[in-house]
C-alpha positions as CSV (number, residue, x, y, z in Angstrom):
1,X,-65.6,9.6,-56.3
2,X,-66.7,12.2,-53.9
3,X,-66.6,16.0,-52.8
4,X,-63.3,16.1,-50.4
5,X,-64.9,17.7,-47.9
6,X,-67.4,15.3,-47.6
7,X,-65.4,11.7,-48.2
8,X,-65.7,10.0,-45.2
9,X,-69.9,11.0,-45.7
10,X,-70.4,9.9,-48.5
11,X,-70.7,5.8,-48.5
12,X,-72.9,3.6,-50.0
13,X,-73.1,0.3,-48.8
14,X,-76.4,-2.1,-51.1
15,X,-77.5,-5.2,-50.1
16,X,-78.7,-8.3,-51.3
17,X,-78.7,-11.7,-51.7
18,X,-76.7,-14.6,-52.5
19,X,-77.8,-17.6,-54.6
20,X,-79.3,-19.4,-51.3
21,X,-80.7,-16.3,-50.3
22,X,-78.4,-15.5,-47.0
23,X,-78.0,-11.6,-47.2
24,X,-74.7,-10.1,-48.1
25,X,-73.3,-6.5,-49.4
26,X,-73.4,-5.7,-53.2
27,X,-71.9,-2.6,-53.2
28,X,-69.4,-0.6,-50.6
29,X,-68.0,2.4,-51.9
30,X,-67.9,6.2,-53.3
31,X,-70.8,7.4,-55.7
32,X,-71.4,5.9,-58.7
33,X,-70.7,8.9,-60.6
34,X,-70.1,12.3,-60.5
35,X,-70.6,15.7,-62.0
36,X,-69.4,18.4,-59.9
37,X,-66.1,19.9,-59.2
38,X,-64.8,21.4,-55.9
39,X,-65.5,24.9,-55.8
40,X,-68.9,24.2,-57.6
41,X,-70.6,21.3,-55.8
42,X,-72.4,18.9,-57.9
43,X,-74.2,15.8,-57.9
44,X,-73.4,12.2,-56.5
45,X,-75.3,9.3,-57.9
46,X,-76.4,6.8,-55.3
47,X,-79.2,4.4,-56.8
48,X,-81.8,4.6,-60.0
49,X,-84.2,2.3,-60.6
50,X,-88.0,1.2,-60.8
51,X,-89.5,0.4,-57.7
52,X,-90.9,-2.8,-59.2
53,X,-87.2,-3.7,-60.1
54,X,-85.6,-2.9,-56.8
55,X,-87.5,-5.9,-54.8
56,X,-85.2,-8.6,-56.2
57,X,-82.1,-9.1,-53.9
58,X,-81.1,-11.9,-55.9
59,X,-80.7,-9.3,-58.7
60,X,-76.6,-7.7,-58.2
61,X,-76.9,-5.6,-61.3
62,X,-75.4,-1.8,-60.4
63,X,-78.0,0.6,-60.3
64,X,-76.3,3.9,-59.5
65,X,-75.7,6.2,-62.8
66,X,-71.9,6.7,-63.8
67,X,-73.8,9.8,-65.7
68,X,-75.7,12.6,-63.8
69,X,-79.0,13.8,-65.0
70,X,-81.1,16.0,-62.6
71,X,-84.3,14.1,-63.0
72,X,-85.5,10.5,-62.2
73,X,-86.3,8.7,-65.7
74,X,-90.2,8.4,-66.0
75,X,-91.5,5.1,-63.4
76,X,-88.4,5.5,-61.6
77,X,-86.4,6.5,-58.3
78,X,-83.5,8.7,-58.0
79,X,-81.3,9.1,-55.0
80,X,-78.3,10.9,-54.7
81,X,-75.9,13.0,-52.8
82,X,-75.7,16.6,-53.8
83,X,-73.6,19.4,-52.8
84,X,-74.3,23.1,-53.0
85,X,-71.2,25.4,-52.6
86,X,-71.2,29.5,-51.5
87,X,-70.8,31.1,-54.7
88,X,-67.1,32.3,-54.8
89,X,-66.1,36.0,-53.7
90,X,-66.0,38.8,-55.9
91,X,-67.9,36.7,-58.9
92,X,-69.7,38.8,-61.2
93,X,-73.3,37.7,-61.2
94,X,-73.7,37.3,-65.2
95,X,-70.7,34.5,-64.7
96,X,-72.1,32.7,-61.7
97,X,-75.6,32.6,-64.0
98,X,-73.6,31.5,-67.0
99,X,-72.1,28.9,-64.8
100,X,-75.8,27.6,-63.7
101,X,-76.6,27.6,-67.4
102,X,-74.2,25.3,-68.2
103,X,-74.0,22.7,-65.6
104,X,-78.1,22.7,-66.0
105,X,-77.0,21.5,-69.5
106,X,-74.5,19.2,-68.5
107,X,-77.0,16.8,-66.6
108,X,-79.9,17.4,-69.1
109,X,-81.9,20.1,-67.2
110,X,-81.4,23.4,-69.2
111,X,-85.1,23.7,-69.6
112,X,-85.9,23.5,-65.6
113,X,-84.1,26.7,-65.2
114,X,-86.5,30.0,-64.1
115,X,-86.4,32.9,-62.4
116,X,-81.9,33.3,-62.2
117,X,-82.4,37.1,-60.9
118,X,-83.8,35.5,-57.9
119,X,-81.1,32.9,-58.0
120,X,-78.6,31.6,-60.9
121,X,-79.5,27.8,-60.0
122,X,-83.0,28.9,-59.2
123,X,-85.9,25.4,-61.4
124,X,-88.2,23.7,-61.1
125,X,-88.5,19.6,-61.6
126,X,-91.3,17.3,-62.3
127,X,-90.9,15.3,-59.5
128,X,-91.0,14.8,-55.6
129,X,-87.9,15.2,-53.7
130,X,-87.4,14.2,-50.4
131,X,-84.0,16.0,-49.6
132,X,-82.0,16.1,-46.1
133,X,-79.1,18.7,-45.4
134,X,-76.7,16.1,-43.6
135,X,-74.1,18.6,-43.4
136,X,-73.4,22.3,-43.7
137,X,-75.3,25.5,-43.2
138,X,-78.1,26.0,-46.3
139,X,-80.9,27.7,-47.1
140,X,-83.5,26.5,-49.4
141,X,-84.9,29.4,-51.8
142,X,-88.6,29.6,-53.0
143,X,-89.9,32.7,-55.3
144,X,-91.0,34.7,-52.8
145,X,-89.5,33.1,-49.4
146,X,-85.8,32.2,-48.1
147,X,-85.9,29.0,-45.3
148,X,-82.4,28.4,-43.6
149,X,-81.7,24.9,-42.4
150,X,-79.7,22.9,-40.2
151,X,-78.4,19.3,-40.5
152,X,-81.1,16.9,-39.9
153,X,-83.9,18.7,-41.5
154,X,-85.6,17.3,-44.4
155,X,-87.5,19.1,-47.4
156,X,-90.6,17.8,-49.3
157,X,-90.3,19.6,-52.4
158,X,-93.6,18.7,-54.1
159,X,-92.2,20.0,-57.8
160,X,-91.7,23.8,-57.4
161,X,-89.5,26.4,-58.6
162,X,-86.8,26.4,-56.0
163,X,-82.9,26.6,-55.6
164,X,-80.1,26.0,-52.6
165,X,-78.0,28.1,-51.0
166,X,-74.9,27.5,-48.5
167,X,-73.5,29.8,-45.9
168,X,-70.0,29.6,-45.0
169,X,-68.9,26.7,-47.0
170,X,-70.2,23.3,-48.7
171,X,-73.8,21.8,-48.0
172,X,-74.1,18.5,-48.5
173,X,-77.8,16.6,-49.2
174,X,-79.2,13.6,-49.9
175,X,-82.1,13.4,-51.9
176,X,-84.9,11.0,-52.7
177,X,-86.1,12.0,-56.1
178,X,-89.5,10.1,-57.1
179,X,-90.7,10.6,-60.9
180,X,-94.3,12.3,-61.0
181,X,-95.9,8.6,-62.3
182,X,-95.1,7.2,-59.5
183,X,-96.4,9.8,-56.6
């Protein structure tokens, strides 16, 4: 499972260990799971867990979601790949904000959704995100500020109102999401 334009990107390859403790791979493959469609980007689950839980290697138990919710659970560590797609030609604005509405819904965020006349996907979480563009052209929106970015650069967004936006086609991220208890 990933975004086409973005397959060979979009690896994850776990480690751990075996019963005599020689390091091996646990997982290599595609997300997790997935909500997102082409044409409307999405999210890519990676890896969810407590940081207390995560120091056992002997431990092979999956940790990446098969169902996407926007927000790490409380204690706990989110990462994931995320694409954000152009919005597509000609589309009224009242559709692409109905659009937001309900994919905000779909991964159990309907509430984080503010300001959509500044942008349709425009909320705010209760976490830290560490996020890097990897690929594409994007701009990250604030409520009163626009910030384009390249591949490479990396966001600290310290739990305000924001949204993403890509020029020219797909954007794809990866994000560190870290629950408020635990920053």
């Amino acid at each position: 499972m990933s975004h086409p334009a973005f397959e060979d990107a979009m690896r994850r390859v776990i480690t751990g260990d075996d019963e005599s403790g020689r390091s091996l791979v646990i997982v290599d493959g595609p997300a997790s799971g997935e909500m997102g469609a082409p044409g409307l980007g999405g999210l890519y689950e990676i890896w969810h867990e407590a940081l207390n839980e995560a120091l056992d290697p002997k431990d092979h138990r999956e940790r990446g979601e098969a169902q996407s919710i926007l927000s790490p659970a409380a204690g706990k560590v989110k990462v994931r790949w995320f694409v954000i797609e152009p919005p597509p030609p000609g589309a009224p604005p009242e559709a692409i904000k109905a659009a937001a509405r309900e994919r905000f819904a779909q991964f159990g965020a309907a509430e984080h959704l503010r300001d959509q006349d500044r942008h349709p996907a425009m909320h705010q979480t209760d976490s830290l995100d560490i996020i890097c563009l990897i690929s594409g052209n994007a701009s990250l929106i604030l409520d009163d500020s626009e910030t384009r970015l390249k591949p490479g650069q990396i966001v600290i967004q310290r739990g305000t109102s924001h949204a993403w936006t890509a020029h020219g086609g797909p954007a794809l991220f990866l994000a560190v999401l870290i629950d408020r208890e635990l920053t």
